[in-house]
N, C-alpha and C positions, 0 to 999 in steps of 0.2 A: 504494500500500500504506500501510494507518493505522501510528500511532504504536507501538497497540497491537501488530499483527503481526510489525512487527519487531521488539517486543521479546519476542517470543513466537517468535521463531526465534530471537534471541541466547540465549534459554534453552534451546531446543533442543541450540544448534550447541553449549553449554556445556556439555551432559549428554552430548554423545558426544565432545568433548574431554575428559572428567571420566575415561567411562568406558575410554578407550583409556588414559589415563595409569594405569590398574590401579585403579578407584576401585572398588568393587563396584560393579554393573551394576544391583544393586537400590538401593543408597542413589543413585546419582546421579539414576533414572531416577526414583525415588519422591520426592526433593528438586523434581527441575523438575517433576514434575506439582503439587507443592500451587504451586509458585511460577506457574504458568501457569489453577490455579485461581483462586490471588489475584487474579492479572493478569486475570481475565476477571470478578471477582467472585463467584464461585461453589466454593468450598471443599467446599461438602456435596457435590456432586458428584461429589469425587473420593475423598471417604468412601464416601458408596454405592457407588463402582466396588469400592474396597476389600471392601469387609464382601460385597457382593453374591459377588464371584470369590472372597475367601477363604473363602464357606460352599458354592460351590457344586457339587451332586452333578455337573452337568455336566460337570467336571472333574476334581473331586477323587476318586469312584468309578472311573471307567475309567484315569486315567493310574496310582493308586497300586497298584490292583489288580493295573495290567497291570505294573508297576515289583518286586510283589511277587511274581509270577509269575515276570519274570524273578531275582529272587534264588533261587526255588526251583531253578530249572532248575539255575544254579550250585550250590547246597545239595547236589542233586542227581548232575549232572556229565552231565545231558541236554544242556548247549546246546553244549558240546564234542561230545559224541557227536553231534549233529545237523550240526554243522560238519566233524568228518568223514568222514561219510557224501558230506555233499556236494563236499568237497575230493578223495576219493577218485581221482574220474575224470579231476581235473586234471593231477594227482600224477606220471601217467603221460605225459601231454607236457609236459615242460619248457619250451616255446615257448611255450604258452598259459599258463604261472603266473600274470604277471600280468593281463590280459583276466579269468583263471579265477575270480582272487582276488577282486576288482571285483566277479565277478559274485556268486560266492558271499557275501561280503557283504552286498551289496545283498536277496539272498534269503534272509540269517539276520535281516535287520534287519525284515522283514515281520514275524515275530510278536514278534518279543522290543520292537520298537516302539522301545527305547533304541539310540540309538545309541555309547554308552558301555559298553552291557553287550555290543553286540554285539564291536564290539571287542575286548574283554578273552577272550569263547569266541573269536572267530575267533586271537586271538594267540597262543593257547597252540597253537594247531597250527599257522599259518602263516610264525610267526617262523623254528622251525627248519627250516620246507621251503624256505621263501627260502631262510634263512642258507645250507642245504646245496647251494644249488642258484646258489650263487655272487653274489647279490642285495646290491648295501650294504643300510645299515641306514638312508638315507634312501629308497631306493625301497620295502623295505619297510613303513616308517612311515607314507606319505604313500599306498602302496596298500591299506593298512588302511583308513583315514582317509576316502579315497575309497569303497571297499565298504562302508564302516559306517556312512556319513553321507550320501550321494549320492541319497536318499529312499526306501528302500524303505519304510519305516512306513508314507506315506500307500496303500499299497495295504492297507494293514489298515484294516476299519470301525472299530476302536477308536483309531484314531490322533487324537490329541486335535486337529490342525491340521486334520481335517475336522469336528469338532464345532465348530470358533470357524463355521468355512462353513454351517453345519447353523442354528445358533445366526441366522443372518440371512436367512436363503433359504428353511430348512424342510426342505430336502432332505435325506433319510437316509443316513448314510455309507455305508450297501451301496452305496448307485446310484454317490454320487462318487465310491466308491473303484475301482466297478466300468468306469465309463464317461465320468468326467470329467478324472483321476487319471493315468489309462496315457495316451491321449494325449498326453501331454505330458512324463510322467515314462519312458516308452521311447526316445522319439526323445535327450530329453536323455542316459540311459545310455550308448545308442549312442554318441555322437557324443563324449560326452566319457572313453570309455572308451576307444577308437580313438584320439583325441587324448594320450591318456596313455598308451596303451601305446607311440605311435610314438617321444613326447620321452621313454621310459622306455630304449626301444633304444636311440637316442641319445646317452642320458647316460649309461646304464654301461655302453656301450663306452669312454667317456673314465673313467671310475673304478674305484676301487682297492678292493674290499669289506672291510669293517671286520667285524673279528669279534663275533659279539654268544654270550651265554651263554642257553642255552635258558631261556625262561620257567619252562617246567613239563612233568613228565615226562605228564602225565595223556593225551598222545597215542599212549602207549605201550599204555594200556589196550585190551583186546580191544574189538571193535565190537559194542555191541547192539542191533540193530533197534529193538529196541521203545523202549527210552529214546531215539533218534534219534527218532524220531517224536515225543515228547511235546509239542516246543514248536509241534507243528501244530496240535494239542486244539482249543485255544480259538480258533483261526482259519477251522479248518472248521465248528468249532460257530456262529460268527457268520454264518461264508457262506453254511451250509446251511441255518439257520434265517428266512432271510431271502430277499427277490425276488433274482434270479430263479430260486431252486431251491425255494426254501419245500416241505423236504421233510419238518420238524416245526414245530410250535410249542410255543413255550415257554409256558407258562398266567402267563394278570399276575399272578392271585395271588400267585405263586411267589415275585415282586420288590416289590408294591405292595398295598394295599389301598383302594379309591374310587379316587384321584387316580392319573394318569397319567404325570403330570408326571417326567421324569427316566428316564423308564422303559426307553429305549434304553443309556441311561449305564449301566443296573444290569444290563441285557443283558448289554453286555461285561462288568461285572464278574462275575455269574454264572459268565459262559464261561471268567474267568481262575481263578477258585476249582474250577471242575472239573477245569479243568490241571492247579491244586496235588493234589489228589485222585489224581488217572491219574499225577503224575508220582511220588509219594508212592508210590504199588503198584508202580510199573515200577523204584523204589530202595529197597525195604522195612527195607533195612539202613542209611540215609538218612533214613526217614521221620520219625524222632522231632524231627530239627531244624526240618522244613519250615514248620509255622503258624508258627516265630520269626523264620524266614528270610523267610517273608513279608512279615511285621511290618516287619524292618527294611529291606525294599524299600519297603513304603508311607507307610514316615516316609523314605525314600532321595526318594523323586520328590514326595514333599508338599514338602521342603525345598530342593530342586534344581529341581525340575519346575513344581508347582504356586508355588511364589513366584514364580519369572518370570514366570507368568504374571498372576498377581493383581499385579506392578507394571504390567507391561506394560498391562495394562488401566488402570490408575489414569493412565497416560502418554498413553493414544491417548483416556481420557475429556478429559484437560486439551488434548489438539489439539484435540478438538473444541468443547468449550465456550468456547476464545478466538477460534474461530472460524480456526483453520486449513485442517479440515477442509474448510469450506464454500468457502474461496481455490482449494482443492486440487481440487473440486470442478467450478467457475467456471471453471476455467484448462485442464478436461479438456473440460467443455461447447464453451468456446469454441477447443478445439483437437483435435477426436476423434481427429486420428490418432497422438497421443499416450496414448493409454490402456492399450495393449500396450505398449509401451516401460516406463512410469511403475508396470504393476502387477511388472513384472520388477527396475525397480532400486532403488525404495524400499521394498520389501520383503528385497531382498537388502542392499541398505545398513543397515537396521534389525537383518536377522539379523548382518550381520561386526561389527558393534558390539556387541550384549550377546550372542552367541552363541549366540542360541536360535531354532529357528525357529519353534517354538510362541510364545513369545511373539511373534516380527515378526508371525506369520498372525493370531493374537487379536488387534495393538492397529491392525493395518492393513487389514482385510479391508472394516470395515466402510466404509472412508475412498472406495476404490473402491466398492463395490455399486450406491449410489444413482446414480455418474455413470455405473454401465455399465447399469444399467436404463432409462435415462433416453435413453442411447444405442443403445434394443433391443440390448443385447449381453446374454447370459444370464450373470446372477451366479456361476452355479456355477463355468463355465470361466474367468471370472475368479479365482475365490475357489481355482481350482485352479493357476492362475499364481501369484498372492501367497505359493501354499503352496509349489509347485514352486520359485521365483525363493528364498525363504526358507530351502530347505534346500542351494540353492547358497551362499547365504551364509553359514551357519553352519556348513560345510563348510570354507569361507575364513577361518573366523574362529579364530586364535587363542587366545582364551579361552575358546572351548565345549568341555565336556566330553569331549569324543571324541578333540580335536584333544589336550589335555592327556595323557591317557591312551595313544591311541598314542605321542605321544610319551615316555611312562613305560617303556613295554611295548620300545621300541626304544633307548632312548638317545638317541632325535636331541631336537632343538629343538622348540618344537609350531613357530614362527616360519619353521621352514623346512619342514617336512613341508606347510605352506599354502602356501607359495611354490609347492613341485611343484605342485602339484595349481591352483593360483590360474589358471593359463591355461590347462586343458583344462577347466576350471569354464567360464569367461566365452566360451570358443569353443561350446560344448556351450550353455550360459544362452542367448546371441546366436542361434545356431541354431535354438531352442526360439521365440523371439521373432519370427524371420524366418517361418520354418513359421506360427506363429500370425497374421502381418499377411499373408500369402501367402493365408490362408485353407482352410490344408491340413490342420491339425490344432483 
């Protein structure tokens, strides 16, 4: 290994020393990229990565749209209503709360795509059915935590962690989200849902429930179908308008004029501006807030969302232009049966350090593709591991959003609501892995 490479890992191992010590995750990551530009001599490079992600509709239309979408719901008080529609049936066996929770979760987190917003609807109903149903306030935290972060988003086409895959491969998020995605993202549910509900019996048999003060009365409200339904609009407008149901189409006009370019990106956004529309009707007495509420979801995810990623890019252009990538590369070439292993844990180490999984999947996806191409292994189901592996880690990670936020919503630590959850994670990730090298999934 040259001079240069190790000092292009001592800048590395610096910026996630930086960022665990509480440094902001965008100043550390953005500092070692221009110093790994230097280091390779190439600055402009990580300029262009800059200016390219921070202008670009590939990102910036479908995450804020879908970011402003979910503020309406809340404006609204759809994504509660949709949360209890689906906690209903749990409600009534006490046995299955937690499994139930996990899953419902995991199924609010499909459209609303954040997993911070889903948290915050699932908590105002879940807290106090725990609470009542004798649950501490760490197995409620860390069962949030898990349901709200454990991957549902990537089964939405608008999920930005398939447009970084989309972005390399060609392939349209209908197909990945429909056929490269659940493979992978099912077996891990299973496995580490089961895992977590056993060390859930477990542990509070041995503990003592801590009382917690209900969130919010709003579960109180009657139930209305129709506002339950809303945050589905824009998920079935994507699915249906695309293979394999293609039961309309949408005219380009509508998004474009001439050029094409971008035009899947403005799909989704179309679809989340017609949510705001249907959810606007379905709250008429709500509606006057909704275009503001929009608004300040798509400056919520341009400022949370989209920076991460536009560092994280400026981070994974500086591996590669000092020639990491290429080490990274070489070292998979001459070891194939390291390429499963390596797209599961340097993508999940990437997310437990800055907390995000859209950024690990954007600045790591591309680092993989070439050596699994290379290895006839199909990019997609790669590019679906990096993402799957990514949102175990962020899941794990104490500074990501979610993890912050239940722990608000709960009173616990975020530090130990990951702990729970950290080893049905890595039993559930490993199992995903083995499935994957077995040739099963």
């Amino acid at each position: 290994m040259t001079l240069v490479l190790l000092a292009a890992l001592a800048i590395v191992f610096a910026a996630i020393v930086a960022s665990m010590r509480g440094i902001d995750v965008r100043l550390s990551l953005f500092v070692a990229a221009l110093l790994l530009g230097a280091l390779a001599g190439d600055l402009p490079a990580i300029s262009r990565a800059f200016f390219e992600t921070f202008s670009s509709e590939k990102f910036v239309v479908p995450i804020c749209s879908a970011m402003g979408f979910a503020y309406v719901l809340k404006q609204t008080g759809s994504d509660t209503q949709f949360v209890r529609l689906l906690i209903a049936p749990v409600r009534r066996i006490g046995w299955l709360l937690v499994p139930g929770v996990v899953l419902v979760g995991f199924t609010v987190n499909v459209p609303l795509i954040s997993q911070a917003s889903t948290a915050v609807c699932l908590g105002t109903v879940v807290v106090p059915l725990m609470q009542a149903a004798g649950y501490s306030r760490r197995t409620i935290g860390s069962t949030l935590l898990l349901g709200a972060s454990i991957g549902g988003e990537l089964l939405n086409p608008g999920a930005p962690e398939l447009l970084s895959i989309k972005k390399f491969t060609g392939t349209d998020t209908q197909i990945l989200s429909q056929h490269y995605i659940p493979q992978l993202v099912f077996p891990l549910l299973g496995i580490t849902t089961v895992a977590f509900w056993l060390q859930t019996i477990w542990l509070e048999r041995k503990s003592k429930p801590t009382p917690i003060e209900p969130t919010s009365a709003v579960a109180l409200e009657p139930l209305n179908p129709l506002r339950a339904a809303v945050p589905l609009v824009p998920l079935g407008l994507l699915l249906l308008s695309g293979p394999p149901f293609s039961l309309f189409h949408i005219p380009d006009f509508w998004l474009t004029i001439g050029s094409v370019d971008g035009l899947r990106s403005r799909q989704i956004g179309l679809a989340m501006l017609v949510g705001v529309i249907v959810a606007a009707l379905a709250a008429p007495r709500k509606a006057k807030g909704c275009m503001k509420a929009f608004f300040e979801g798509a400056g919520y995810g341009f400022a949370n969302i989209v920076s991460l990623i536009v560092i994280a890019t400026c981070f994974g252009e500086g591996i590669r232009v000092v020639g990491l990538a290429d080490a990274l590369g070489e070292f998979i070439r001459g070891n194939p049966s390291w390429l499963h292993p390596l797209t599961a844990a340097v993508p999940w180490a990437f997310a437990w350090v800055s907390g995000s999984g859209m950024a690990s999947t954007q600045s790591l996806f591309g680092f993989f593709s070439e050596p699994a191409a290379n290895l006839q292994q199909d990019p997609n189901s790669i590019g679906a591991m990096v993402a799957v592996s990514s949102a175990v880690g962020r899941t794990m990670s104490p500074v990501a959003a979610v993890a912050l936020m239940c722990g608000t919503l709960t009173g616990e630590s975020p530090v130990a609501l990951v702990k729970r959850v950290a080893g049905p994670l890595l039993i559930g990730l490993a199992g995903v892995v083995l499935l994957r090298m077995l040739g099963w999934v």
